[in-house]
C-alpha atoms as an extended CHARMM CRD file, in Angstrom:
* protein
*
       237  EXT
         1         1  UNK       CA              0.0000000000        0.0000000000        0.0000000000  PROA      1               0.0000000000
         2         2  UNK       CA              2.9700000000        2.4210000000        0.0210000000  PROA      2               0.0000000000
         3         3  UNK       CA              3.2380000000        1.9670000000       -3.5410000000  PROA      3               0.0000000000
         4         4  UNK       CA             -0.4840000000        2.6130000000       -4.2120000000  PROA      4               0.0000000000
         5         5  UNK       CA             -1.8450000000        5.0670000000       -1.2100000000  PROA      5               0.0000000000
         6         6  UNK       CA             -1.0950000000        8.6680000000       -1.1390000000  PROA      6               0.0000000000
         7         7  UNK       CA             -2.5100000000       12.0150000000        0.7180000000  PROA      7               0.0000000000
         8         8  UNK       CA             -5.6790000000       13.9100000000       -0.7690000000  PROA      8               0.0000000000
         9         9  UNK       CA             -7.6750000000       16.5380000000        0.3120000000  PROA      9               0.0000000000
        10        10  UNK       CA             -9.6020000000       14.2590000000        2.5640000000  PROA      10              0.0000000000
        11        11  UNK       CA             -7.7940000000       11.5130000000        3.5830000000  PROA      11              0.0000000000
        12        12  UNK       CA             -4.3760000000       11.2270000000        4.2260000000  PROA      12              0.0000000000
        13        13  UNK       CA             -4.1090000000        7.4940000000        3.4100000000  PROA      13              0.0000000000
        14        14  UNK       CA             -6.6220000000        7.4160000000        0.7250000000  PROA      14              0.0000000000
        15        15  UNK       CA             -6.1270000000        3.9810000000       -1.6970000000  PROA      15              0.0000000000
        16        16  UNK       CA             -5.2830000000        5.1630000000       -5.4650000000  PROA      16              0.0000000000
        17        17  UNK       CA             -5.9070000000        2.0400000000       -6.8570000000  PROA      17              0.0000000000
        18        18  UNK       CA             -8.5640000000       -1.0410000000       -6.7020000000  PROA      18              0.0000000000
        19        19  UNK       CA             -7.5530000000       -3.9470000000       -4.9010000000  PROA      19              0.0000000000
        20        20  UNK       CA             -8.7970000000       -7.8940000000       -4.6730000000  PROA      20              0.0000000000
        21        21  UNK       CA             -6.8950000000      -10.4720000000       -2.4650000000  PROA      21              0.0000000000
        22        22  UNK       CA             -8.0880000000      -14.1340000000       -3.3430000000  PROA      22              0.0000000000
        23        23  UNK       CA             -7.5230000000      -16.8080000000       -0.8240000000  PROA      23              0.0000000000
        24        24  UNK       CA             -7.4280000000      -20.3350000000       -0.8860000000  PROA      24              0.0000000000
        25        25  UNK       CA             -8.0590000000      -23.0520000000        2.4730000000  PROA      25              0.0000000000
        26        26  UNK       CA             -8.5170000000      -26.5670000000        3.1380000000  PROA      26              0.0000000000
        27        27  UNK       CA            -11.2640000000      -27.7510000000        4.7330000000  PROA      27              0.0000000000
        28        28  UNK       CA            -10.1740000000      -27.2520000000        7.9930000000  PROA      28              0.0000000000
        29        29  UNK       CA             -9.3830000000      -23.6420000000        7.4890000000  PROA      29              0.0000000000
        30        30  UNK       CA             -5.8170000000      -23.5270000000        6.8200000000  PROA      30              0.0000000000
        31        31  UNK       CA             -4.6270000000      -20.8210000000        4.2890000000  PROA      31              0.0000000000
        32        32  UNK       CA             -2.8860000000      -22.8600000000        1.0310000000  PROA      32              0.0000000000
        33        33  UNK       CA             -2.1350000000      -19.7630000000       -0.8110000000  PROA      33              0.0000000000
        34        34  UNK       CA             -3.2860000000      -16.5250000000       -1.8340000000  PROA      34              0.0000000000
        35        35  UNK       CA             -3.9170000000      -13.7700000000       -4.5360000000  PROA      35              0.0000000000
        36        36  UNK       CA             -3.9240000000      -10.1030000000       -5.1720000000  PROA      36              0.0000000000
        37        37  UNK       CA             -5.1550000000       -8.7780000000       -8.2890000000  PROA      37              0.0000000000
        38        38  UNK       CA             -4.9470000000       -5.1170000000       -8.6110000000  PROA      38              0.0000000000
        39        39  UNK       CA             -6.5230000000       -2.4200000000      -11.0560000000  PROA      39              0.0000000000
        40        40  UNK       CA             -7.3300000000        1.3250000000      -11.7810000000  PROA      40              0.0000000000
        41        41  UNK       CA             -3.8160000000        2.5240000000      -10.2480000000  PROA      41              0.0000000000
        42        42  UNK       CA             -3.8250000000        6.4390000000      -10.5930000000  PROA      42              0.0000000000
        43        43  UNK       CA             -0.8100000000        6.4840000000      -12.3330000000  PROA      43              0.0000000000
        44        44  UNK       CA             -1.4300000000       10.3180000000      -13.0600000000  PROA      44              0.0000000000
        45        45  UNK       CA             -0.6250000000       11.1200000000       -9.4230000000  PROA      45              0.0000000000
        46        46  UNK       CA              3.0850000000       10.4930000000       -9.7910000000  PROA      46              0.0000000000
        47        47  UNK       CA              3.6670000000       13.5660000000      -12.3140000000  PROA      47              0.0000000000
        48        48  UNK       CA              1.1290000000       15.8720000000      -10.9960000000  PROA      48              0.0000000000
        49        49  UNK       CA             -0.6420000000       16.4000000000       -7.9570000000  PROA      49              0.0000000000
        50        50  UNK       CA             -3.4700000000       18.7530000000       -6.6820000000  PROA      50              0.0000000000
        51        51  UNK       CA             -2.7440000000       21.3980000000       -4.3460000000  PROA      51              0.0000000000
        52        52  UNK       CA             -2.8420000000       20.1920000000       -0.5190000000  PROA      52              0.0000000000
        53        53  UNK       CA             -2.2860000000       16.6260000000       -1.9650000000  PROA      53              0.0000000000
        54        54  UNK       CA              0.9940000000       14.5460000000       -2.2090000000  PROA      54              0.0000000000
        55        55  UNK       CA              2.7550000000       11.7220000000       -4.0930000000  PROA      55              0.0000000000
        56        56  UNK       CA              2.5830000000        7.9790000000       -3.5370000000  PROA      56              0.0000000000
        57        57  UNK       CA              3.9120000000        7.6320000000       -0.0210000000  PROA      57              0.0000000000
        58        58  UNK       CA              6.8610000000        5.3760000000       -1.2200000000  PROA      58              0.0000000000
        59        59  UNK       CA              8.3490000000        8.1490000000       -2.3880000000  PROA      59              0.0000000000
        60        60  UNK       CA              8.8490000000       10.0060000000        0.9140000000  PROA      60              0.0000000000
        61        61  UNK       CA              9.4900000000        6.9030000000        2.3770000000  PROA      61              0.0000000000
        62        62  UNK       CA             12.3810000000        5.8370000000        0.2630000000  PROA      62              0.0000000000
        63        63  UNK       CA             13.5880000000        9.8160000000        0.4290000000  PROA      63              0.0000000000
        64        64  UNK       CA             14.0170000000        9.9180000000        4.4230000000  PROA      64              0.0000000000
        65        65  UNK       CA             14.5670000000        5.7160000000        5.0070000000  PROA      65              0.0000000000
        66        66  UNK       CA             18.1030000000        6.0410000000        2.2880000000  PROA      66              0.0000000000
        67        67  UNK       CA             18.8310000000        9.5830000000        4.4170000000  PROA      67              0.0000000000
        68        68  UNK       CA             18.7440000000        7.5330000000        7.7320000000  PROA      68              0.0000000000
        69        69  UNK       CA             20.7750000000        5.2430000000        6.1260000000  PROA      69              0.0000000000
        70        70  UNK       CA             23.3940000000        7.4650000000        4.5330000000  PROA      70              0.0000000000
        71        71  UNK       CA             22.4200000000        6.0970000000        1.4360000000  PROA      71              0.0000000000
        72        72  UNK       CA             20.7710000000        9.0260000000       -0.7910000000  PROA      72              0.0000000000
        73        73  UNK       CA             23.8900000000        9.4910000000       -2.7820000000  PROA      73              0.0000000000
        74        74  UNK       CA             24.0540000000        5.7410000000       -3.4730000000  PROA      74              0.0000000000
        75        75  UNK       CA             20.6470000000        6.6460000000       -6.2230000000  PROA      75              0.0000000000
        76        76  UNK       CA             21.5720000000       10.0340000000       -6.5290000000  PROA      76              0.0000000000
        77        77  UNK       CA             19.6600000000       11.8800000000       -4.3400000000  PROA      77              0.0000000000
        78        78  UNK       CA             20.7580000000       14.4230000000       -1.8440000000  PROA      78              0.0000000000
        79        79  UNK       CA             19.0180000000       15.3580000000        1.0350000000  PROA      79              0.0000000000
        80        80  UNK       CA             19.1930000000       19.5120000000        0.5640000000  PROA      80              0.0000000000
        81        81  UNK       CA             17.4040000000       18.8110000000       -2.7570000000  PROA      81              0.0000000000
        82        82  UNK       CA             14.0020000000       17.1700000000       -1.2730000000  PROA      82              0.0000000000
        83        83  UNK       CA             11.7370000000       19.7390000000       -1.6500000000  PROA      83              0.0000000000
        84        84  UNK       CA             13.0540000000       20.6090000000       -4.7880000000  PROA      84              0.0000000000
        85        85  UNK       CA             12.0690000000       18.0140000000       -7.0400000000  PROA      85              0.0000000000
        86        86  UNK       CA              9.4060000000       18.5540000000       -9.5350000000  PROA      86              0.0000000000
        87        87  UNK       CA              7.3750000000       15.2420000000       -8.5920000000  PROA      87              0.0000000000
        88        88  UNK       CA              7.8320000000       15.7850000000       -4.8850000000  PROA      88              0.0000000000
        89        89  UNK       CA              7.2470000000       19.6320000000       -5.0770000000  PROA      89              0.0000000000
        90        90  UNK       CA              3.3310000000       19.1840000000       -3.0310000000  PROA      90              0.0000000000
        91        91  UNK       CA              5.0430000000       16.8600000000       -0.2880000000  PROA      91              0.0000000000
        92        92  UNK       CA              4.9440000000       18.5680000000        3.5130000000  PROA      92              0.0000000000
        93        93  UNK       CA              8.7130000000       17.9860000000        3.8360000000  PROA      93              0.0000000000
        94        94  UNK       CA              9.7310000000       19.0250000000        6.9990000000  PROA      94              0.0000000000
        95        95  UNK       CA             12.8790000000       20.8180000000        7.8460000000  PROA      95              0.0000000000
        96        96  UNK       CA             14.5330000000       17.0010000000        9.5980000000  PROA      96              0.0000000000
        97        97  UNK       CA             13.9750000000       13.5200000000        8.3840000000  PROA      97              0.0000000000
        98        98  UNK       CA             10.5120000000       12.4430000000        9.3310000000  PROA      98              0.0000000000
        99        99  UNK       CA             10.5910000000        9.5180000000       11.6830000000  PROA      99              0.0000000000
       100       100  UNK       CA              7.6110000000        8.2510000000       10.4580000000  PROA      100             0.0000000000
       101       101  UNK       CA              9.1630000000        8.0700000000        6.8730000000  PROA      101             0.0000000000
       102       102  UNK       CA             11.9400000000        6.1730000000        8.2880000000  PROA      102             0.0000000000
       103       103  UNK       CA              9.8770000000        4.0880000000       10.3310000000  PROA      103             0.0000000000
       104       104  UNK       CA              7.3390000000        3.0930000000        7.8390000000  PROA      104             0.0000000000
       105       105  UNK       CA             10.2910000000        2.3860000000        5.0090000000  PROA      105             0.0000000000
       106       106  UNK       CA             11.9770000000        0.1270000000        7.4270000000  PROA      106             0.0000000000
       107       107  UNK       CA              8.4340000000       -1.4740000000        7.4670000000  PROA      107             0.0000000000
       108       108  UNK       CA              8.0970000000       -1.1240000000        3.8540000000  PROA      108             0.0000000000
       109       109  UNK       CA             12.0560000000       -3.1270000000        3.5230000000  PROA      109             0.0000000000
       110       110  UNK       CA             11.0460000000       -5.9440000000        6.0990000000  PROA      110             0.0000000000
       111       111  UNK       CA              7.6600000000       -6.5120000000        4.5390000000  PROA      111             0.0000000000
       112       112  UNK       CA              9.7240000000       -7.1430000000        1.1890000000  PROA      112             0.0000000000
       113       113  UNK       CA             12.1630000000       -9.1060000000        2.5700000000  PROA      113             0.0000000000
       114       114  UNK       CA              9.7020000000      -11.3850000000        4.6870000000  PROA      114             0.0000000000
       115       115  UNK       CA              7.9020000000      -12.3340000000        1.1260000000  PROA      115             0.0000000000
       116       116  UNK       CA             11.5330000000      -13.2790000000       -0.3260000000  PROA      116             0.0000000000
       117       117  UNK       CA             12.6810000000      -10.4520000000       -1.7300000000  PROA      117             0.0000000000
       118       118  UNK       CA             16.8410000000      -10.3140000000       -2.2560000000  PROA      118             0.0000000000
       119       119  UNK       CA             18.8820000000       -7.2260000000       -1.8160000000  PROA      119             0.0000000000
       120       120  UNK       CA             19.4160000000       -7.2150000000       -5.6820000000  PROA      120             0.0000000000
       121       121  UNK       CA             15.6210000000       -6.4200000000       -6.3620000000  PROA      121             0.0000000000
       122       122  UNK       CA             15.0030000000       -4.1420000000       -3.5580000000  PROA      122             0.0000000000
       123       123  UNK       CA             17.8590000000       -2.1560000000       -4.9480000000  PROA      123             0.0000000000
       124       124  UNK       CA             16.5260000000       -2.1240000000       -8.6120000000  PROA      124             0.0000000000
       125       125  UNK       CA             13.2400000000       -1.1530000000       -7.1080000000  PROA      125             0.0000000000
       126       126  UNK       CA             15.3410000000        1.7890000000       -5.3480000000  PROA      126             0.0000000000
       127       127  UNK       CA             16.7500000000        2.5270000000       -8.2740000000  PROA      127             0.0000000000
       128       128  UNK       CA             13.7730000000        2.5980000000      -10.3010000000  PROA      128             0.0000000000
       129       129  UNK       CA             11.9580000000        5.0870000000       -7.8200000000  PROA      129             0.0000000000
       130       130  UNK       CA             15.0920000000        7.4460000000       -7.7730000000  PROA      130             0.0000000000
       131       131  UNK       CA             14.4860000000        7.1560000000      -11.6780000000  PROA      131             0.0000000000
       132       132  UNK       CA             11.4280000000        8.8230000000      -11.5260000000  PROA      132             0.0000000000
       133       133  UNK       CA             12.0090000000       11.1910000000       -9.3890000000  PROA      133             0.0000000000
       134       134  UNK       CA             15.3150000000       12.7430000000      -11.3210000000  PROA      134             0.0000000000
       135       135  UNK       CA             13.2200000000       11.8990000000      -14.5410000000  PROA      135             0.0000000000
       136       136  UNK       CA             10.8500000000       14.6530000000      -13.0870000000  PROA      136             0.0000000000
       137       137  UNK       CA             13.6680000000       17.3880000000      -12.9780000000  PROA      137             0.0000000000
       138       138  UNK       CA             14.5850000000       17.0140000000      -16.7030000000  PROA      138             0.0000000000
       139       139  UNK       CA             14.2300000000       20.1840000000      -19.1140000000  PROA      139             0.0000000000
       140       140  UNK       CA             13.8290000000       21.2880000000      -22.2590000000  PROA      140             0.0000000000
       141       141  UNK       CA             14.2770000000       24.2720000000      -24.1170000000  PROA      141             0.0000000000
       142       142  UNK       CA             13.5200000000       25.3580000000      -28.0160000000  PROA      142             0.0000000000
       143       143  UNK       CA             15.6710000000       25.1610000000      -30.4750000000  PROA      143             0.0000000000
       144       144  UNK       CA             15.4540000000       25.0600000000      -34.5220000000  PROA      144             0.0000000000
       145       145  UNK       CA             15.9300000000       21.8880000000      -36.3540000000  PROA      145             0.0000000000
       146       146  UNK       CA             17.8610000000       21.8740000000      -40.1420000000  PROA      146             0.0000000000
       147       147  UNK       CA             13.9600000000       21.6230000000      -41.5890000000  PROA      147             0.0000000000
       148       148  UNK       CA             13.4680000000       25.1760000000      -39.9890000000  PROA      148             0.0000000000
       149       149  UNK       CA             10.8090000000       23.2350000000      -37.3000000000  PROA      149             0.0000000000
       150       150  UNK       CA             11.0870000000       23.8100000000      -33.7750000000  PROA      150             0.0000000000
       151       151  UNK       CA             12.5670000000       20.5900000000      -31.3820000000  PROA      151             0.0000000000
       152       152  UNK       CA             12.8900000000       20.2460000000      -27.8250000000  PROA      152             0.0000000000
       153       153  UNK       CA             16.5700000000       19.8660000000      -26.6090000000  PROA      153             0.0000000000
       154       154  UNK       CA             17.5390000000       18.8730000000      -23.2280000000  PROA      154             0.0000000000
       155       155  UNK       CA             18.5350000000       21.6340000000      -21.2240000000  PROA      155             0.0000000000
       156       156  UNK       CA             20.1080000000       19.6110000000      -18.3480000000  PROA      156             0.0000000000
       157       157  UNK       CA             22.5010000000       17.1100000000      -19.7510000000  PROA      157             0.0000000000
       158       158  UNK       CA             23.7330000000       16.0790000000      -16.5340000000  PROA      158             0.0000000000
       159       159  UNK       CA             20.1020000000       15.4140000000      -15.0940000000  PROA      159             0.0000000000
       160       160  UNK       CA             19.5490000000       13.2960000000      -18.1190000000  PROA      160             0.0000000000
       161       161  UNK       CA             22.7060000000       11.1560000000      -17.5270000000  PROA      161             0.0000000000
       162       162  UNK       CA             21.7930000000       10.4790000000      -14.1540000000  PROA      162             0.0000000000
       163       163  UNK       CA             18.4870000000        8.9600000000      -14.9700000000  PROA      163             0.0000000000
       164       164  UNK       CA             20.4770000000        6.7730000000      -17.4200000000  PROA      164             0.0000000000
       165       165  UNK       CA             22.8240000000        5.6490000000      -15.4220000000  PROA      165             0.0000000000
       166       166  UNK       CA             20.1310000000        4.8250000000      -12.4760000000  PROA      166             0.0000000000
       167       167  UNK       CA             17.6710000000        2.7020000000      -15.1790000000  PROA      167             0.0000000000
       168       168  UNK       CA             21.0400000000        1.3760000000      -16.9250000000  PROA      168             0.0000000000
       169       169  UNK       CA             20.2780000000        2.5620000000      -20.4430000000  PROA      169             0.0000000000
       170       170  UNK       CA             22.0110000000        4.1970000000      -22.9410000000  PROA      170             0.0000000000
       171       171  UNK       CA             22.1890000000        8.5060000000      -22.2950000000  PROA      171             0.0000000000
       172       172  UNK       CA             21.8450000000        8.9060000000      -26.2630000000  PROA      172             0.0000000000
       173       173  UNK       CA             19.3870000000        6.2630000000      -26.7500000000  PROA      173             0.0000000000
       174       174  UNK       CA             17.2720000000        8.2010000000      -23.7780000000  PROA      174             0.0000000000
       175       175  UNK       CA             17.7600000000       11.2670000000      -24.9620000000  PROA      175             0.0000000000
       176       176  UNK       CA             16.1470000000       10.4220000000      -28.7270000000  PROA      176             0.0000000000
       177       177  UNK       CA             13.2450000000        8.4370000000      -26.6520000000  PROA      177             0.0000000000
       178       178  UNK       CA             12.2870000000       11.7920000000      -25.2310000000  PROA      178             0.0000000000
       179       179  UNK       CA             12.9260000000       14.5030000000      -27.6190000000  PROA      179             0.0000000000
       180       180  UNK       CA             11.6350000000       12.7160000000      -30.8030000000  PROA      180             0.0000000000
       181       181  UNK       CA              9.1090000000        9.9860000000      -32.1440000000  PROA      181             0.0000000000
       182       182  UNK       CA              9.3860000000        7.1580000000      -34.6350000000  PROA      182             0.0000000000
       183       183  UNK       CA              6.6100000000        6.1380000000      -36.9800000000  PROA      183             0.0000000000
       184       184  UNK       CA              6.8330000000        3.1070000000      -38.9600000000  PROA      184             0.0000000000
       185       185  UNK       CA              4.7250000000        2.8160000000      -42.1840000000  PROA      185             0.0000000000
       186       186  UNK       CA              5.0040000000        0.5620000000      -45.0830000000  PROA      186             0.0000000000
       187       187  UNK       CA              8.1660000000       -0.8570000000      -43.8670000000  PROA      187             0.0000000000
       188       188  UNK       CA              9.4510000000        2.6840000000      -43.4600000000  PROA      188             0.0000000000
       189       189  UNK       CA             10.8720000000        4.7010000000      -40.4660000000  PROA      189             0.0000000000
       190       190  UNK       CA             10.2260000000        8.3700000000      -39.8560000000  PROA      190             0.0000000000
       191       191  UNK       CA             11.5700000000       10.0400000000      -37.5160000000  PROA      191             0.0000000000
       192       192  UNK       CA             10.3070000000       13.6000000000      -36.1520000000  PROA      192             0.0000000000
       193       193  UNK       CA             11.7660000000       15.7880000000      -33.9300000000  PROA      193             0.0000000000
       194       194  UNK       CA              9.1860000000       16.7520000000      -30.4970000000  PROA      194             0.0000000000
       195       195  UNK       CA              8.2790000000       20.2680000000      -29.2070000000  PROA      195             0.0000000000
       196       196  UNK       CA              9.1900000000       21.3700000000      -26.0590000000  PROA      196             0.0000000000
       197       197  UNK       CA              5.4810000000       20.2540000000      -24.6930000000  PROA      197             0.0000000000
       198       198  UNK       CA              5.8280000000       17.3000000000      -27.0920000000  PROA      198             0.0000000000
       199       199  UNK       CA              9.3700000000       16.2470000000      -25.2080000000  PROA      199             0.0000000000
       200       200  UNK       CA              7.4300000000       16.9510000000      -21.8160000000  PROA      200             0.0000000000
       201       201  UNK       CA              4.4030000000       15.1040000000      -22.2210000000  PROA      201             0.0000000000
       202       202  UNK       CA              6.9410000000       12.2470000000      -23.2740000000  PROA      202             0.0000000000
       203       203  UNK       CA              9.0300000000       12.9360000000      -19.7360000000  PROA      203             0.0000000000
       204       204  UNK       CA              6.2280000000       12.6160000000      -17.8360000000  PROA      204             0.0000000000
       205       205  UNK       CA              4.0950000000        9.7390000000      -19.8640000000  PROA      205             0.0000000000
       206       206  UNK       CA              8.0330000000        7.8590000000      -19.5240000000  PROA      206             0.0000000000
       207       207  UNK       CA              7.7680000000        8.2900000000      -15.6100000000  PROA      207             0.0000000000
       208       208  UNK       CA              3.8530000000        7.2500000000      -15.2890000000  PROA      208             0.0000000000
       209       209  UNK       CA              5.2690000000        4.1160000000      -17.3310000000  PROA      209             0.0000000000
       210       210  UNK       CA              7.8650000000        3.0660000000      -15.5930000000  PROA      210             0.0000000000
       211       211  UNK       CA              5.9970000000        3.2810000000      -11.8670000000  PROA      211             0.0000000000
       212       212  UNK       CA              3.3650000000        1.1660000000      -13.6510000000  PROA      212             0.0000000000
       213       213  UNK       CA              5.0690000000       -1.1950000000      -14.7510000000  PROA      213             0.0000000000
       214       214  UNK       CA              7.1510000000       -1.6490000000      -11.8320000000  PROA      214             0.0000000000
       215       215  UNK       CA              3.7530000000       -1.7810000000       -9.7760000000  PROA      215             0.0000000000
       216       216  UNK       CA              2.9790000000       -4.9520000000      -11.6510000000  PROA      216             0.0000000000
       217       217  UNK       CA              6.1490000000       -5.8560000000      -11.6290000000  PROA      217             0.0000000000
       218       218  UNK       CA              6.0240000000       -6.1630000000       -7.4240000000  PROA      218             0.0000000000
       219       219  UNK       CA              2.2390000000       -7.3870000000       -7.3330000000  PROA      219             0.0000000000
       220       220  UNK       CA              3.3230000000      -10.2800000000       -9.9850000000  PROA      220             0.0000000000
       221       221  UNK       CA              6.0150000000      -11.2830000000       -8.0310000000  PROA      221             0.0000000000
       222       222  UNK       CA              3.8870000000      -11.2890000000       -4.5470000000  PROA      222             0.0000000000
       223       223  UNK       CA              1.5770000000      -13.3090000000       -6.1890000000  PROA      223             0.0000000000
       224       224  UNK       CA              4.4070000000      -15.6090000000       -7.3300000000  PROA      224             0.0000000000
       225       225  UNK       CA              5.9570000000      -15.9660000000       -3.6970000000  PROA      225             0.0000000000
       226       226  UNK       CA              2.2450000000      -16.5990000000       -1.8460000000  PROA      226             0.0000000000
       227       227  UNK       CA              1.0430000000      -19.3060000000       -4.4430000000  PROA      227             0.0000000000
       228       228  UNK       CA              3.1570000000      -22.0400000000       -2.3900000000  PROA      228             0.0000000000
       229       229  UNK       CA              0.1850000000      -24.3000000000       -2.9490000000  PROA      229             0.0000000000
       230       230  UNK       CA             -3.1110000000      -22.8420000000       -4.5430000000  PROA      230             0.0000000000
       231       231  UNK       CA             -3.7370000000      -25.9630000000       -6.5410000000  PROA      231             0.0000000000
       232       232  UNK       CA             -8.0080000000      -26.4900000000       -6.0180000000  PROA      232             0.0000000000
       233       233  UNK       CA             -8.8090000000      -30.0660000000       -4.5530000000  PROA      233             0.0000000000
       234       234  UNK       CA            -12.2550000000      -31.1560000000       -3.9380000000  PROA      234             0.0000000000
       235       235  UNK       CA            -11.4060000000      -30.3930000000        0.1840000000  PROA      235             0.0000000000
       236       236  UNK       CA            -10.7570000000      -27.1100000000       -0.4600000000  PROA      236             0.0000000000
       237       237  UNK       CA            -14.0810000000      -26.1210000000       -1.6780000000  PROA      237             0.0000000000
């Protein structure tokens, strides 16, 4: 639910997406295995949020539980820079690390780790987060192509190479993905170069994406660590 829960206007632990566990028993009541089938996350909420409202909790959560840990710079983050990032911008950051961030990541960390996640995935799912968040900070400013059309250009280069080098992609091969589009028709590729709200509807459609994805990604591998034995006898109905 950190991944999927966030603060609104009237609830500060209001459920952003739809959510149905399916369980499994014997006879005599014991639990043989279980699923969760989600839908309907509000994937809109990690590149814009409404005034008074905040981000998926993860995201504070990871922010304070790597400062705790002296980790930040690890996924290039730093600490000074909290309230500065574009996706975190409507978060109530408070002048110290929230204890209840900390707390509730180290909750978020054992949870993971008590369903058989391994430091390698908790660490691409780290990485992945910290993704998003420098994704957010990337710019764009105009410039004129050699068909006399306008095209969006990064304006940070440095901001771009960081997400690259978090999501372990190539900075050039990023840097086309987001500043131009590729149509193939009759066996033919054309390429055309994005305006600046062209190249940022492609930032923040990229970022929506990849928290999606990596949603599933967590819920499909939940349900692959609880289905120790969901196989449907005739004593388990």
């Amino acid at each position: 639910e950190a991944f999927g829960n966030a603060k609104t206007g009237i609830n500060d632990n209001s459920s952003r997406f739809g959510k149905f566990l399916d369980l499994t028993y014997t006879r005599l009541g014991k639990v043989t295995g279980a699923k969760v089938s989600v839908y309907l996350l509000e994937q809109s909420r990690v590149v814009h949020q409404a005034p008074g409202e905040q981000n998926f909790h993860i995201f504070y959560y990871l922010y304070d539980g790597l400062a705790a840990l002296d980790r930040l710079r690890v996924y290039s983050l730093e600490s000074s820079k909290r309230d500065k990032h574009r996706y975190l911008a409507g978060g109530n950051w408070s002048k110290q690390i929230s204890r209840h961030n900390v707390r509730q990541f180290e909750k978020v960390v054992d949870g993971f780790k008590s369903l058989g996640f391994n430091d390698d995935e908790l660490d691409s799912i780290y990485r992945i987060l910290a993704a998003v968040i420098n994704l957010g900070d990337v710019d764009f400013y105009q410039t004129v192509g050699k068909d006399n059309m306008e095209q969006a250009t990064i304006n940070n280069v440095d901001q771009i190479k960081i997400v690259s080098e978090l999501l372990g992609v190539d900075v050039t091969e990023l840097t086309e993905a987001l500043t131009s589009n590729s149509v193939v028709t009759r066996g033919e590729i054309i390429t055309r170069n994005n305006t600046i709200d062209e190249a940022l509807c492609t930032r923040d459609a990229m970022a929506k994406a990849m928290y999606g994805r990596l949603f599933d990604w967590i819920v499909n591998n939940i349900n692959r660590l609880l289905s120790f034995s969901r196989t449907v006898c005739p004593d388990q109905l």
